[in-house]
DSSP file (Angstrom, degrees, kcal/mol; ACC not computed):
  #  RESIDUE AA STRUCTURE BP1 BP2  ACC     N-H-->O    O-->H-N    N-H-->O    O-->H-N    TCO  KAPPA ALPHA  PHI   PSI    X-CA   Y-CA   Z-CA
    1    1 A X              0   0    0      0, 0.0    24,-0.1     0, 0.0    23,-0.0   0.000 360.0 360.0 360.0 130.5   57.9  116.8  -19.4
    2    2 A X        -     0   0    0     22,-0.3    24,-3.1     1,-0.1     2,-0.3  -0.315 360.0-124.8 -59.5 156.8   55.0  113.9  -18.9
    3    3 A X  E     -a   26   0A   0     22,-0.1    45,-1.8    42,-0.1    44,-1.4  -0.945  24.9-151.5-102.0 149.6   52.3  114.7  -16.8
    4    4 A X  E     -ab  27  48A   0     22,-1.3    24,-3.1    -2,-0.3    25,-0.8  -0.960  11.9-166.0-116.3 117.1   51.5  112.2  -13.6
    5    5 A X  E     -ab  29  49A   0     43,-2.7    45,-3.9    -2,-0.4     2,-0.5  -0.855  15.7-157.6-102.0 130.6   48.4  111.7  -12.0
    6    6 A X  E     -ab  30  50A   0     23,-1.5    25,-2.1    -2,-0.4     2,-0.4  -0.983  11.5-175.6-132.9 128.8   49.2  109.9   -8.6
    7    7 A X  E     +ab  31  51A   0     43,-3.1    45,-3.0    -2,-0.5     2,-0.2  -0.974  30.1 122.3-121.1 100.1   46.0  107.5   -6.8
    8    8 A X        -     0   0    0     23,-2.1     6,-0.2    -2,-0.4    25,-0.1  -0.770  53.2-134.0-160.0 127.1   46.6  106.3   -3.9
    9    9 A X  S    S+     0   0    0     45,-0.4     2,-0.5    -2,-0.2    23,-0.1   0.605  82.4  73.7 -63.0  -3.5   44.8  106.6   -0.4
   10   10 A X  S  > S-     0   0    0      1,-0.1     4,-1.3    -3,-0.1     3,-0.2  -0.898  74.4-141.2-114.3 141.2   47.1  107.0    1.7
   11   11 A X  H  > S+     0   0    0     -2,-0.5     4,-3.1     1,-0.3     3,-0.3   0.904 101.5  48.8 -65.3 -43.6   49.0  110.7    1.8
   12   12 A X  H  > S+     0   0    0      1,-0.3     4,-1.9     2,-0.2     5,-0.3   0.897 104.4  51.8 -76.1 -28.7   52.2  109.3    2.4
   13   13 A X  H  > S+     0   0    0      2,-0.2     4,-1.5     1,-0.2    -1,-0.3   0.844 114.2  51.1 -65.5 -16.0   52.4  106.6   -0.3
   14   14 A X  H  X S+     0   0    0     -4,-1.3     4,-2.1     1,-0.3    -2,-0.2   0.858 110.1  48.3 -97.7 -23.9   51.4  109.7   -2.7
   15   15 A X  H  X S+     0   0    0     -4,-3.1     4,-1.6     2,-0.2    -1,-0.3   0.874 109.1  52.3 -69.7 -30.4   54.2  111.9   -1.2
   16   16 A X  H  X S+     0   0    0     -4,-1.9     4,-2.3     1,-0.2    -2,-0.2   0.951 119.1  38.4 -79.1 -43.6   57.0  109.1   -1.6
   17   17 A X  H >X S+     0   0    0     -4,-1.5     4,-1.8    -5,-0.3     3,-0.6   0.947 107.4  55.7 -73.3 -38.8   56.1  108.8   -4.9
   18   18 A X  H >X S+     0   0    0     -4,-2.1     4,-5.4     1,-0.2     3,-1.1   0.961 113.7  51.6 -47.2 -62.6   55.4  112.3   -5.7
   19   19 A X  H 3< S+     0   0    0     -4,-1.6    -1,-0.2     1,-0.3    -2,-0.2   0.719 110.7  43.8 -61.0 -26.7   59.3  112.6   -4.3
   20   20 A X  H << S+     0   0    0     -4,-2.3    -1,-0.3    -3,-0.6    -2,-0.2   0.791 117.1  49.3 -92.1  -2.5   60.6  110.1   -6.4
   21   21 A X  H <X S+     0   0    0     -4,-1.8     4,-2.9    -3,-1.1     3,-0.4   0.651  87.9  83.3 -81.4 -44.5   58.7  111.5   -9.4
   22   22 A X  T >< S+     0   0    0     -4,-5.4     3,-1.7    -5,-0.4     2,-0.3   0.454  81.5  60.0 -46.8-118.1   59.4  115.4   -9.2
   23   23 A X  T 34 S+     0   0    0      1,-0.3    -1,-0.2    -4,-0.1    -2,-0.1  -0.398 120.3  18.4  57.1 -97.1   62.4  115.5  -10.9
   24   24 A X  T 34 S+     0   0    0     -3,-0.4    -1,-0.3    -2,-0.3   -22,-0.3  -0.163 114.2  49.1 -23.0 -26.3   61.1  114.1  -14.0
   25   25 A X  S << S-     0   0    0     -4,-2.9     2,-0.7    -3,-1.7   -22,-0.1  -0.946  76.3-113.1-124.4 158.1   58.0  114.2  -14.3
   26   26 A X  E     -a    3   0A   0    -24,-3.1   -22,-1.3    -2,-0.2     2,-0.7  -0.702  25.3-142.4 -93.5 117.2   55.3  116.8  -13.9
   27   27 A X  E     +a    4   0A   0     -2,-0.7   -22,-0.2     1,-0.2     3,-0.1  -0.399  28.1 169.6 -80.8 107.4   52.7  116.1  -10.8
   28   28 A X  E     -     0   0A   0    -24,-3.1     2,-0.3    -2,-0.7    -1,-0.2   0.495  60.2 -19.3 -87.3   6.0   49.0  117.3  -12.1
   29   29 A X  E     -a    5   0A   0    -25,-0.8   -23,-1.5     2,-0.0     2,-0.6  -0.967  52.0-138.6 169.8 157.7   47.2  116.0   -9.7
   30   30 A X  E     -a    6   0A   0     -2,-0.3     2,-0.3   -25,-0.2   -23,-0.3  -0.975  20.0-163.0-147.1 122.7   46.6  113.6   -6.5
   31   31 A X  E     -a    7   0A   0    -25,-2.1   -23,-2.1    -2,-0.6     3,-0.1  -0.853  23.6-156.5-116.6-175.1   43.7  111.6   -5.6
   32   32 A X  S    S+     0   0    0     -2,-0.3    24,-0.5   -25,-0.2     2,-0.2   0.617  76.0   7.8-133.5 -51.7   42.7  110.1   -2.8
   33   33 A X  S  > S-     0   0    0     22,-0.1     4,-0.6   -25,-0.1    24,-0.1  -0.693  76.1 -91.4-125.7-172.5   40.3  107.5   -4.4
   34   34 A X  H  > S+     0   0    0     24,-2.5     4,-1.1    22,-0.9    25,-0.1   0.875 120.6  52.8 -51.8 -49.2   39.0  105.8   -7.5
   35   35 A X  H >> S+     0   0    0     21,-0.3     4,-2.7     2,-0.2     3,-1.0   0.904 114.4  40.8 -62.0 -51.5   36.2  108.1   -8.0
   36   36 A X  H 3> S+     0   0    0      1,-0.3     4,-1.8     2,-0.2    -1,-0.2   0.475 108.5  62.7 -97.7   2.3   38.6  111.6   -7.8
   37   37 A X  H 3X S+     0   0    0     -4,-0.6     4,-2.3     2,-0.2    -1,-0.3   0.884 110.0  40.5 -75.3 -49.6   41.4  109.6  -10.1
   38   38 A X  H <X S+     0   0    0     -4,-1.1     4,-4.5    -3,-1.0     5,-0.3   0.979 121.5  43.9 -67.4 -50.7   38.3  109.5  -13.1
   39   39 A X  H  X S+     0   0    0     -4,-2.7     4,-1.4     1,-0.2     3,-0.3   0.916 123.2  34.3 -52.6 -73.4   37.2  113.2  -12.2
   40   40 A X  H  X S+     0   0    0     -4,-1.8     4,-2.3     1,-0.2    -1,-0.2   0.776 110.3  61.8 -53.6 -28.7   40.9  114.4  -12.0
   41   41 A X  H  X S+     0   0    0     -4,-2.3     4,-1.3     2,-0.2    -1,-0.2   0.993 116.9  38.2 -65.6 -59.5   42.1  111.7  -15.2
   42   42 A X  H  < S+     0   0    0     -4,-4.5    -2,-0.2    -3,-0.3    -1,-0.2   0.923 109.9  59.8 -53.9 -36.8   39.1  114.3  -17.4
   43   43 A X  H  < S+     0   0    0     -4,-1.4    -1,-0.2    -5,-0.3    -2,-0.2   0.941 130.8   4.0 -69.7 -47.6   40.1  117.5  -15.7
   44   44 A X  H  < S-     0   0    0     -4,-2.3    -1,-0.2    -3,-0.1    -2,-0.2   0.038  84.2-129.7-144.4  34.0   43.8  117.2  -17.0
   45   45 A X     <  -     0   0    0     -4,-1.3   -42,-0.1    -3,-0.1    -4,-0.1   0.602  36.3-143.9  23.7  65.4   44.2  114.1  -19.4
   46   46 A X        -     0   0    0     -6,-0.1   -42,-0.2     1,-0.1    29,-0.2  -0.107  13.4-137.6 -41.9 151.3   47.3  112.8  -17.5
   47   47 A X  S    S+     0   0    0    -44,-1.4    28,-0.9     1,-0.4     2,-0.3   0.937  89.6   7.1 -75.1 -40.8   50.2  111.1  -19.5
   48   48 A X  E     -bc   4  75A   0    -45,-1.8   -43,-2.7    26,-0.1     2,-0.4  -0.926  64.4-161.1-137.6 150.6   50.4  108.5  -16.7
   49   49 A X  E     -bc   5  76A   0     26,-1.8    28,-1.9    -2,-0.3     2,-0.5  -0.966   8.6-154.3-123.8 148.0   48.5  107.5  -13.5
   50   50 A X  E     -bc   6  77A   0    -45,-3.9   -43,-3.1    -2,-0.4     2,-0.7  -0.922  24.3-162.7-122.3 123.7   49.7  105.5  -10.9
   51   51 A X  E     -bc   7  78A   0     26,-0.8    28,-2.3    -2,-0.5   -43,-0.2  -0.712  14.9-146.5-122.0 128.0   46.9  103.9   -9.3
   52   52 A X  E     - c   0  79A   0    -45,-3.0     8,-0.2    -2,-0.7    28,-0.1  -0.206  10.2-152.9 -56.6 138.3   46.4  102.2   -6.0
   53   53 A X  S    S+     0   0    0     26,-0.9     7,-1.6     1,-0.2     2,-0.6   0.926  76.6  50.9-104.4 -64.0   44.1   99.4   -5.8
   54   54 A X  S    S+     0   0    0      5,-0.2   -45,-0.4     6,-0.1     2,-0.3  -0.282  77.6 128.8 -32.1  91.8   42.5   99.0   -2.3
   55   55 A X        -     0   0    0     -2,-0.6     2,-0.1   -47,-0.1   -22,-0.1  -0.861  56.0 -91.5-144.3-156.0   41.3  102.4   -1.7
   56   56 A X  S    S+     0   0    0    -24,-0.5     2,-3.8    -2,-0.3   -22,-0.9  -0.433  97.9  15.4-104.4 179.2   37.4  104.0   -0.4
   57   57 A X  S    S+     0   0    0     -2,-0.1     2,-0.3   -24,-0.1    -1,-0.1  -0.292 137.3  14.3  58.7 -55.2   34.5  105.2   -2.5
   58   58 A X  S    S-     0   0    0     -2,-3.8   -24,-2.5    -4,-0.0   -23,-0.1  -0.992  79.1-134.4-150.2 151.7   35.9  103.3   -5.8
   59   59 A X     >  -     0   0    0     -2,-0.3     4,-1.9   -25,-0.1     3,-0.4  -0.360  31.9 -99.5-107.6 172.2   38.6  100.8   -5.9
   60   60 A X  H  > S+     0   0    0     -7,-1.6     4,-1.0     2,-0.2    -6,-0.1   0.648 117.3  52.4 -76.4  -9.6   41.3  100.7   -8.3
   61   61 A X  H  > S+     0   0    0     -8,-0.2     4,-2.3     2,-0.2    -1,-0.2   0.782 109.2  51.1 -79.1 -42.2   39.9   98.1  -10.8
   62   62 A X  H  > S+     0   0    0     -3,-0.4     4,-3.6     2,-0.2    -2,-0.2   0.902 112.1  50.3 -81.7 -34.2   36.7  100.0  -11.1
   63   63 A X  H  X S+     0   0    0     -4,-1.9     4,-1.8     1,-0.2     5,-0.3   0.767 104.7  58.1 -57.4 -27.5   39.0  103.1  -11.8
   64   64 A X  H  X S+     0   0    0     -4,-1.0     4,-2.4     2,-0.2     5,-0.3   0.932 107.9  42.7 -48.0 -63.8   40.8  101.5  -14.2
   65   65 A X  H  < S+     0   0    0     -4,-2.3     4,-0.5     1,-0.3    -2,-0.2   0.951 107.4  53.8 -72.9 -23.4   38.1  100.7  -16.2
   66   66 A X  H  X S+     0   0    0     -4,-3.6     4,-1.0     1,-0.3    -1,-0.3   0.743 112.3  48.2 -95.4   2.9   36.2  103.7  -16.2
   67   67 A X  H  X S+     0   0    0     -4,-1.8     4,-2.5     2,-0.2    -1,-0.3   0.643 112.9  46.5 -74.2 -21.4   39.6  105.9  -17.4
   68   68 A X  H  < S+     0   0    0     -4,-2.4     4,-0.4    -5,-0.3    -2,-0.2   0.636 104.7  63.9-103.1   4.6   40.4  103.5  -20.1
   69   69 A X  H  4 S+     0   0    0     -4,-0.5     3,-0.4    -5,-0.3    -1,-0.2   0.888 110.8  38.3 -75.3 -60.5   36.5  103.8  -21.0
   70   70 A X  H  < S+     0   0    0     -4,-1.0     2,-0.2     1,-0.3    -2,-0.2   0.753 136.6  17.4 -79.3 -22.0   37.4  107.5  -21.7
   71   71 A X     <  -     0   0    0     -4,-2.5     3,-0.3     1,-0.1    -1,-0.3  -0.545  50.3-167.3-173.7 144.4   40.6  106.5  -23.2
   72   72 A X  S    S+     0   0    0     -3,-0.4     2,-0.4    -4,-0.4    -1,-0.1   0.765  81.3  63.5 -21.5 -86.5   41.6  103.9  -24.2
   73   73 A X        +     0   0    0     -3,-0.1    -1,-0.3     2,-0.0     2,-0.2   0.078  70.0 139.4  -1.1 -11.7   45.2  104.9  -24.5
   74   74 A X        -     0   0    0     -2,-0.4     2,-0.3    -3,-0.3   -26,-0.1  -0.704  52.6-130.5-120.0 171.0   46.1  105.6  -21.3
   75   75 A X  E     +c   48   0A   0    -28,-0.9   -26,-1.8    -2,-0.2     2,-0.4  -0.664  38.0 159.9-110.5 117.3   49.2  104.9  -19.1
   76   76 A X  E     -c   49   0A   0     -2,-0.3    21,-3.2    19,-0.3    22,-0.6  -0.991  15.4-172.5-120.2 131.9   48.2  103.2  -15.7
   77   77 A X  E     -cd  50  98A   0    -28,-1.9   -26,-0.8    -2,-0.4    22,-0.2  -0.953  25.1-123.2-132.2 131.2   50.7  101.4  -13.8
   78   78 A X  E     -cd  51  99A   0     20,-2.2    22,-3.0    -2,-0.5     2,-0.6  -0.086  17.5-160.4 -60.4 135.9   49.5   99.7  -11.0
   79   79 A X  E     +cd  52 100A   0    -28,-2.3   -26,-0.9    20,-0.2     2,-0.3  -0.920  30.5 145.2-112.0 135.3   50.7  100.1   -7.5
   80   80 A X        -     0   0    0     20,-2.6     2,-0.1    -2,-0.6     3,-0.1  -0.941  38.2-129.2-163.2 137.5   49.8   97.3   -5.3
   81   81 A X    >   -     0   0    0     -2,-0.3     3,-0.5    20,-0.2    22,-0.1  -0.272  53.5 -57.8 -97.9 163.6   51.7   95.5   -2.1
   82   82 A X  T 3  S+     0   0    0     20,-0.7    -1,-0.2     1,-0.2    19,-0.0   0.086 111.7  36.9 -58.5 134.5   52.2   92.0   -1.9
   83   83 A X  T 3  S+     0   0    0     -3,-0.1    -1,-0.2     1,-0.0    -2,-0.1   0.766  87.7  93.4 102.6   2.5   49.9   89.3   -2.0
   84   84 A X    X>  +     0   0    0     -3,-0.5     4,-2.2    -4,-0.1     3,-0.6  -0.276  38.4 123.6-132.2  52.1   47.4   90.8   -4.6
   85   85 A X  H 3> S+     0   0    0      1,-0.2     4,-7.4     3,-0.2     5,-0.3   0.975  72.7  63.5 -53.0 -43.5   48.7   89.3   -7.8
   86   86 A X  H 34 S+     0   0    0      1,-0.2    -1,-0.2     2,-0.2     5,-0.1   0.708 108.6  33.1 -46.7 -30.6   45.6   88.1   -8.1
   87   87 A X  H X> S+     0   0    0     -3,-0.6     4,-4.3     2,-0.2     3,-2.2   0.922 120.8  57.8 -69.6 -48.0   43.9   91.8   -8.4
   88   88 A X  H 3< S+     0   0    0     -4,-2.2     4,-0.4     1,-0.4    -2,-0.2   0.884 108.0  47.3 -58.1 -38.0   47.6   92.9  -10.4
   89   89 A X  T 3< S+     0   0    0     -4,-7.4    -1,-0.4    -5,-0.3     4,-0.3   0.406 110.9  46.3 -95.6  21.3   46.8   90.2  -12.8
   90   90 A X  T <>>S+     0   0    0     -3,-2.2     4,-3.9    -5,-0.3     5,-0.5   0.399 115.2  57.3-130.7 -65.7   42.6   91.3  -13.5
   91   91 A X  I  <>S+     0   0    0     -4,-4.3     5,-0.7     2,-0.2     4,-0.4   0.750 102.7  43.5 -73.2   1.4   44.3   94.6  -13.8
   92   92 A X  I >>5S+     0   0    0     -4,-0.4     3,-4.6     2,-0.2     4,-0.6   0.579 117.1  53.6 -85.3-104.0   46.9   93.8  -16.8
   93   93 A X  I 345S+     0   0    0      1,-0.4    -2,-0.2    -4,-0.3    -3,-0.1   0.361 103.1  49.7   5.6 -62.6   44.0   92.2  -18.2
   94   94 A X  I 3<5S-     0   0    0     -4,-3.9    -1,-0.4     1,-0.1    -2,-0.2   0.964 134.9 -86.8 -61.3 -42.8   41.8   95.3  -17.9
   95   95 A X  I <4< +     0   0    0     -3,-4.6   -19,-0.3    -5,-0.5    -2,-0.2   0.255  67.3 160.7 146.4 -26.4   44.9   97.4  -19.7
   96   96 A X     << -     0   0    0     -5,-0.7   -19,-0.2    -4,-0.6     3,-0.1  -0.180  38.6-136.2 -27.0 143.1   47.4   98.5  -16.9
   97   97 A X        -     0   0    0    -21,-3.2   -20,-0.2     1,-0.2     2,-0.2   0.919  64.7 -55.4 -48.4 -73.2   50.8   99.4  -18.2
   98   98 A X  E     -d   77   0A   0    -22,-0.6   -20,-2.2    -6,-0.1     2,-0.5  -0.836  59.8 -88.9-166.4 158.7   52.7   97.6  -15.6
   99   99 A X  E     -d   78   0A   0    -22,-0.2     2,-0.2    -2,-0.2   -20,-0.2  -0.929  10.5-161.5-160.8 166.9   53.2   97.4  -11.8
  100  100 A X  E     -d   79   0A   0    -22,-3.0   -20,-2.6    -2,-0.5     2,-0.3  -0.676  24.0-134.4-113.0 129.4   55.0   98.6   -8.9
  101  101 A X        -     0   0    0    -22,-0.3     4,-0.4    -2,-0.2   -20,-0.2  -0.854  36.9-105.3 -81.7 131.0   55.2   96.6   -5.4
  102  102 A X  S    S+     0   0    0     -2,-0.3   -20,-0.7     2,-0.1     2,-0.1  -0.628 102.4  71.1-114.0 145.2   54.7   98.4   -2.9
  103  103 A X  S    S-     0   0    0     -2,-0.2     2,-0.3   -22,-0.1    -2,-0.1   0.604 101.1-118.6 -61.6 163.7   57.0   99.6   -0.6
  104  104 A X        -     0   0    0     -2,-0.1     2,-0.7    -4,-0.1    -2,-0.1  -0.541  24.4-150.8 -98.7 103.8   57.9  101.7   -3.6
  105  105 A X    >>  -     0   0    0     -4,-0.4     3,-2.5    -2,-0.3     4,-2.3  -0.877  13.4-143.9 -95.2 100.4   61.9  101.1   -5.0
  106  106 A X  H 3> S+     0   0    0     -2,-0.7     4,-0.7     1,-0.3     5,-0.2   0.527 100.2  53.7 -18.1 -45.7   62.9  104.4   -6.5
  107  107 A X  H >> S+     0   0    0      2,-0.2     4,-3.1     3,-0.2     3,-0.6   0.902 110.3  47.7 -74.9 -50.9   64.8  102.6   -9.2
  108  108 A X  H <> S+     0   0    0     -3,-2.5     4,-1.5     1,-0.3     5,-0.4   0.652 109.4  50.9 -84.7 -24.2   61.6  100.3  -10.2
  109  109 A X  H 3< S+     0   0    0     -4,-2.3     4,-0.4     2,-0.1    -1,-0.3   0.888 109.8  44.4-108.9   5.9   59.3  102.9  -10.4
  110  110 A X  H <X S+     0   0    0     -4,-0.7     4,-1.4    -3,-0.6    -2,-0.2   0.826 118.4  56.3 -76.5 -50.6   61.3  105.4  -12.8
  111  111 A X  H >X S+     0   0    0     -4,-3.1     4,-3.0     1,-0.2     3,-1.5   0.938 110.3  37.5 -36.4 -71.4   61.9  101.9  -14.6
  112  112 A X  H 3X S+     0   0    0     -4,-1.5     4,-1.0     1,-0.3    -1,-0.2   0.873 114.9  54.9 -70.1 -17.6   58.4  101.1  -15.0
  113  113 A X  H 34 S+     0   0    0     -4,-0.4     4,-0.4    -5,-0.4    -1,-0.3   0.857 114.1  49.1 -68.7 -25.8   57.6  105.2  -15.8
  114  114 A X  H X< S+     0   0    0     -3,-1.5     3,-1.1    -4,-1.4    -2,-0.2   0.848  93.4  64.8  -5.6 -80.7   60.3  104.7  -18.6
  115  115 A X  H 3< S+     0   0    0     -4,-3.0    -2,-0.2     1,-0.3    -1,-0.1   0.740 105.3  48.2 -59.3 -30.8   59.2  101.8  -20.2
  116  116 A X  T 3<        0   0    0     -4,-1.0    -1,-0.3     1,-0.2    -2,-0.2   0.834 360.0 360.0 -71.4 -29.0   55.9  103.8  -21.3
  117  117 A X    <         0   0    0     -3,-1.1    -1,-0.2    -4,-0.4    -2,-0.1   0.440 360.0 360.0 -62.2 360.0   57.5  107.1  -22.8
């Protein structure tokens, strides 16, 4: 079973996802922001994050980079609501997987958790 690292600032987007996730994947971890996505991405070398981009302390771009700084390799798919392609496309660029529009369609984010395996 993958492990899932889930970033997002708000409690309830990390619970929906968390809910459509359990099943199927294994939940290591939750942050809140950028900064406790890097800490928690070293403490337990998720298989995937899913990371929010508007959040506090460190935004999801700056998280981005400084996990794929420590590797390279790893599975981010972006979560991000409508009306920030522009950030969603700087974050493909940076190395995101993929990404999820937010609210969050149960079907589309097991798709896009899929497509990395």
């Amino acid at each position: 079973m993958e492990n899932v690292l889930i970033v997002d600032d708000a409690a309830f987007m990390r619970l929906n996802l968390k809910n459509i996730l359990k099943d199927d994947y294994k939940i290591v971890g939750e942050a809140e922001n950028g900064q406790e996505a890097v800490e928690m991405y070293q403490e337990h070398s998720p298989d995937i994050v899913t990371m929010d981009i508007t959040m506090p302390v460190m935004d999801g771009i700056e998280a981005i980079k400084a996990i794929l700084d420590i590797d390279p390799n790893a599975n981010i798919i972006v979560c991000s609501a409508m009306g920030q392609q522009k950030i969603v496309i700087q974050a493909i660029e940076l190395g995101a997987k993929d990404f999820i529009v937010k609210p969050f369609k149960k079907d589309r984010v097991k798709e896009a958790i899929a497509k990395l395996g």
